[in-house]
C-alpha positions in Angstrom: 0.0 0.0 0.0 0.9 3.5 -0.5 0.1 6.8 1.5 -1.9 7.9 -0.9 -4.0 4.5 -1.1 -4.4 4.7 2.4 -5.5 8.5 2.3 -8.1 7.4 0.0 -9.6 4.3 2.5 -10.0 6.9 4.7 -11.9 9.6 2.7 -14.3 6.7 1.4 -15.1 5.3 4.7 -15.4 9.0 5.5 -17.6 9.3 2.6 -15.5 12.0 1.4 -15.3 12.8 -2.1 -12.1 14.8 -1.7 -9.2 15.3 1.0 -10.2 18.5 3.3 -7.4 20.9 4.5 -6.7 19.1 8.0 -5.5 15.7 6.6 -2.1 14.9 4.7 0.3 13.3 3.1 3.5 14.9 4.8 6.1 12.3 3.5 4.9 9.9 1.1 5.5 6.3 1.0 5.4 3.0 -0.7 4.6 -0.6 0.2 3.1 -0.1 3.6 2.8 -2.7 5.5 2.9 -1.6 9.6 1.6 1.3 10.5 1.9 3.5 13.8 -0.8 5.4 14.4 -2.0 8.1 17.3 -3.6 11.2 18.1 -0.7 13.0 18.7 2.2 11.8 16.6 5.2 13.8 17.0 9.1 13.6 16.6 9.4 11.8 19.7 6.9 8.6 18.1 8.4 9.4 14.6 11.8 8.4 16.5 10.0 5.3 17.6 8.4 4.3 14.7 11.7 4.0 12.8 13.7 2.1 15.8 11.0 -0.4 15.6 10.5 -0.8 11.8 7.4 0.8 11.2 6.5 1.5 7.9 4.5 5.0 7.9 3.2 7.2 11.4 -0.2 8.5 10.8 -1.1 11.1 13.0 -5.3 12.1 13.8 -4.6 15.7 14.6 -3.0 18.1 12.1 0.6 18.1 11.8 0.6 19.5 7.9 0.4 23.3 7.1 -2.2 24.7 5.2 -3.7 27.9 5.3 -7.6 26.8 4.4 -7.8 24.7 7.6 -9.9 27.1 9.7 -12.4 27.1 6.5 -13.3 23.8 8.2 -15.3 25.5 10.6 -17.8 26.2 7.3 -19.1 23.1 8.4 -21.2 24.7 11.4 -22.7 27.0 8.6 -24.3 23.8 6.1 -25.0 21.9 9.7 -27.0 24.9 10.7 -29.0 25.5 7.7 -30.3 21.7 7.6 -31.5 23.4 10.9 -32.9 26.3 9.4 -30.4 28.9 10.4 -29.8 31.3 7.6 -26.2 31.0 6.9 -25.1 34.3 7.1 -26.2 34.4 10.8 -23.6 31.7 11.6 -20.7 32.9 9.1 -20.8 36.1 11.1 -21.3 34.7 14.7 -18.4 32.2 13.2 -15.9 34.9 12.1 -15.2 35.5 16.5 -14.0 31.8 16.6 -12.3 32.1 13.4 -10.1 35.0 14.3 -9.1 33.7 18.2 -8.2 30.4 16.2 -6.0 32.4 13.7 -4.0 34.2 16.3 -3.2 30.6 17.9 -2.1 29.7 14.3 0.1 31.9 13.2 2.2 32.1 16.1 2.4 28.2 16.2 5.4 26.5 15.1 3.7 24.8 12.5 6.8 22.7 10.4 8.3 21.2 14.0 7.0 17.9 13.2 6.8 18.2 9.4 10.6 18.8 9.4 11.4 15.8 11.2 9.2 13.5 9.5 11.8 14.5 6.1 14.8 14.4 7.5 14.5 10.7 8.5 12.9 10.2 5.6 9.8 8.3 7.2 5.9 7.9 5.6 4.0 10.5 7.6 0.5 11.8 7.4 -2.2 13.1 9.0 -6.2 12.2 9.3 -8.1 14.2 11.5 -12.2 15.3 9.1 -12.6 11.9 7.8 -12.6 10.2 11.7 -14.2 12.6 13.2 -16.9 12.4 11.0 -16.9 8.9 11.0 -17.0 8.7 15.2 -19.8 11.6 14.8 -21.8 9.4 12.2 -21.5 6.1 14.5 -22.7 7.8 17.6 -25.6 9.9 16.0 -26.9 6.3 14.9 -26.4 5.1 18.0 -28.4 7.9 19.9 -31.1 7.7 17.2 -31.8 4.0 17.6 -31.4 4.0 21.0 -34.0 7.4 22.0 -35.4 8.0 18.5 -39.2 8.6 19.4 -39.4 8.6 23.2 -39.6 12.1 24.4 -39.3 11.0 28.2 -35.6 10.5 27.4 -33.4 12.2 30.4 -29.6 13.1 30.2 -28.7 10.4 32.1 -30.4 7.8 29.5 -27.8 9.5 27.3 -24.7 8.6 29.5 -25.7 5.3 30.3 -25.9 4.6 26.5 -23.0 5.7 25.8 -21.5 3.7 28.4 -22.1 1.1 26.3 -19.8 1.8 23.1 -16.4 0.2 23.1 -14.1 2.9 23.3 -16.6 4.8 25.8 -16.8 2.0 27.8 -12.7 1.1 27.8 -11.7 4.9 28.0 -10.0 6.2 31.4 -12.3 9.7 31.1 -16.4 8.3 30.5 -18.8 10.3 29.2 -20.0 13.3 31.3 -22.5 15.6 32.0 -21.4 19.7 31.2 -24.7 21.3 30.9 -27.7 20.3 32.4 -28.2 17.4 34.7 -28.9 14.1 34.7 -32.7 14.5 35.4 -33.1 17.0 32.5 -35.0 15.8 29.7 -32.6 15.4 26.9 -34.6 16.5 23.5 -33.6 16.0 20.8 -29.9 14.7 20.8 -27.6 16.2 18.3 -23.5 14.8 17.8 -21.2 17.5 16.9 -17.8 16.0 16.6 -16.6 17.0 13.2 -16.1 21.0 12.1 -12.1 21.4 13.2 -12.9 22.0 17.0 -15.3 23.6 19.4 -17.0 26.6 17.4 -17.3 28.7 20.8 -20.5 28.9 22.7 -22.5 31.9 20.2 -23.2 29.1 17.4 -23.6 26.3 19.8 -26.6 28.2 21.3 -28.0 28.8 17.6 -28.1 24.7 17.4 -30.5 24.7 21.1 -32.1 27.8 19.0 -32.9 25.5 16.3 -34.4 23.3 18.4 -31.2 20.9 19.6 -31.8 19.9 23.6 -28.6 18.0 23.9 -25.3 18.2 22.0 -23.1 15.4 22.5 -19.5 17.0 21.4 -15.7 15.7 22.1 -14.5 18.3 24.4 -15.7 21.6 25.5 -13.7 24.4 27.6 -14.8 25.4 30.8 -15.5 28.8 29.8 -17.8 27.8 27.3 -19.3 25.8 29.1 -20.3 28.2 31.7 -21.4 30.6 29.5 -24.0 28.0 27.9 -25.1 27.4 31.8 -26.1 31.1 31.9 -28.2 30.8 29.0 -30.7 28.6 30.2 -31.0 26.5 27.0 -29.9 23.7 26.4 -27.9 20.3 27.8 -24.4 19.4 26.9 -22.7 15.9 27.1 -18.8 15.9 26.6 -18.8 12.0 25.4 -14.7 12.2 25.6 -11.8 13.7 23.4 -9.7 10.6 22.7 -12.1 8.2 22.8 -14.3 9.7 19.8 -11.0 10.3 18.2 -10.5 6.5 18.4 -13.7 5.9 17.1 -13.2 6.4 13.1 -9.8 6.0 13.9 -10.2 1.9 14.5 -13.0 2.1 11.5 -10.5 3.3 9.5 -7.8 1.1 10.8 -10.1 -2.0 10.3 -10.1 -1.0 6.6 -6.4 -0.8 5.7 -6.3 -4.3 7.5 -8.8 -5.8 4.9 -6.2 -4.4 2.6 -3.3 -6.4 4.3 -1.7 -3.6 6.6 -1.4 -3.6 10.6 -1.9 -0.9 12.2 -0.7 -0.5 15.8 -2.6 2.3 18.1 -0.8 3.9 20.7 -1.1 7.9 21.8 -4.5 8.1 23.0 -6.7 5.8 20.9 -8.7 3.4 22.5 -9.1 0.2 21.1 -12.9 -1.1 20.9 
């Protein structure tokens, strides 16, 4: 296998037609057969990965430059509309989040990891869209077989369910209440787990505008967390950073080994 075939697993089990600006092929690389993946893959597991003869290091989050990555969080704008909310209410509310996040960027040091990857010479890309949406796909499911059509459905229903998914169940961090409480009636139960990151608590209110009463997202900060409590609105469930990273991450990994390569997880993924 090459990168490039194993980029494009990914985007189809992703159901991606093309490869969005937070995934890719840093080094590229030819007849693939162990792979070291992780959510954070730096020099440090690039350094392990060649003393123990691994063939590429796939990292989730970004480790490639490009410029269009905070266009990702366009994706709050199309997710919004299928809720009814005119789109250029969110690109405005968005363009706070976007300009905080491109401060962060441009002072980062962006080409750390990058550079290392090429001097040793060693197969090295990154996947973050296509598992996220995957993980976000597999737990709306769940949610909507699980509570479709019974309005008695509390917050703590929620967590208990989620319980119940591998890498949820295995994970060091469960599931957790942010918003709300576990006697609050939960709604209707919206996963938001792809879009970059956290949009920032002005468009997650527009989704309990639309009529969301739970969002189940990776991670939240505590500030925006409060800031949702003060609004009255709505409940939020922070299901667990690294274990929904692991959860398209192990789909995806499951496809490469129908194709013959092993991938071994280490740096935060949870193995179902």
């Amino acid at each position: 296998m090459t990168t490039q075939q194993l980029m494009d697993i990914a985007l189809k089990t992703a159901k991606l037609s093309e490869m969005p600006a937070d995934c890719g092929i840093i080094v590229e690389g030819a007849d693939i057969k162990r792979v070291l993946m992780g959510v954070d893959m730096d020099t440090a597991e690039l350094l392990l990965a060649d003393k123990l003869a691994f063939d590429c290091v796939v990292s989730h989050h970004p480790r490639n430059t490009n410029n269009e990555i905070l266009d990702l969080l366009n994706t709050h704008i199309r997710k919004l509309e299928a809720l009814g909310v005119p789109r250029n209410k969110s690109q405005k509310l968005l363009e706070e989040r976007k300009t905080e996040l491109g401060y962060r960027n441009h002072s980062s040091n962006s080409r750390r990891t990058e550079s290392a990857a090429k001097l040793m010479n060693m197969p090295f890309m990154c996947i973050h869209t296509p598992a996220d949406i995957i993980g976000e796909r597999i737990v709306q499911e769940f949610c909507d077989e699980k509570f479709g059509g019974k309005p008695e459905t509390t917050v703590k229903d929620v967590i208990e369910a989620l319980a119940q998914i591998g890498e949820y169940k295995d994970s060091v961090r469960k599931p957790v209440i942010r918003v709300g409480s576990g006697d609050s009636f939960a709604g209707r139960i919206y996963v938001l787990m792809s879009g970059l990151t956290g949009p920032g608590p002005k468009i997650l209110k527009e989704y309990f505008e639309a009529g969301v009463g739970t969002l189940v997202l990776m991670h939240i900060p505590e500030k925006d967390a409060k800031e949702i409590k003060e609004q009255s609105i709505g409940n939020v469930i922070v299901a667990g950073h690294m274990s929904s990273d692991s959860l398209g991450l192990n789909k995806i990994a499951a496809e490469w080994a129908k194709k013959g390569v092993e991938t071994t997880m280490m740096s935060g993924i949870v193995s179902a």
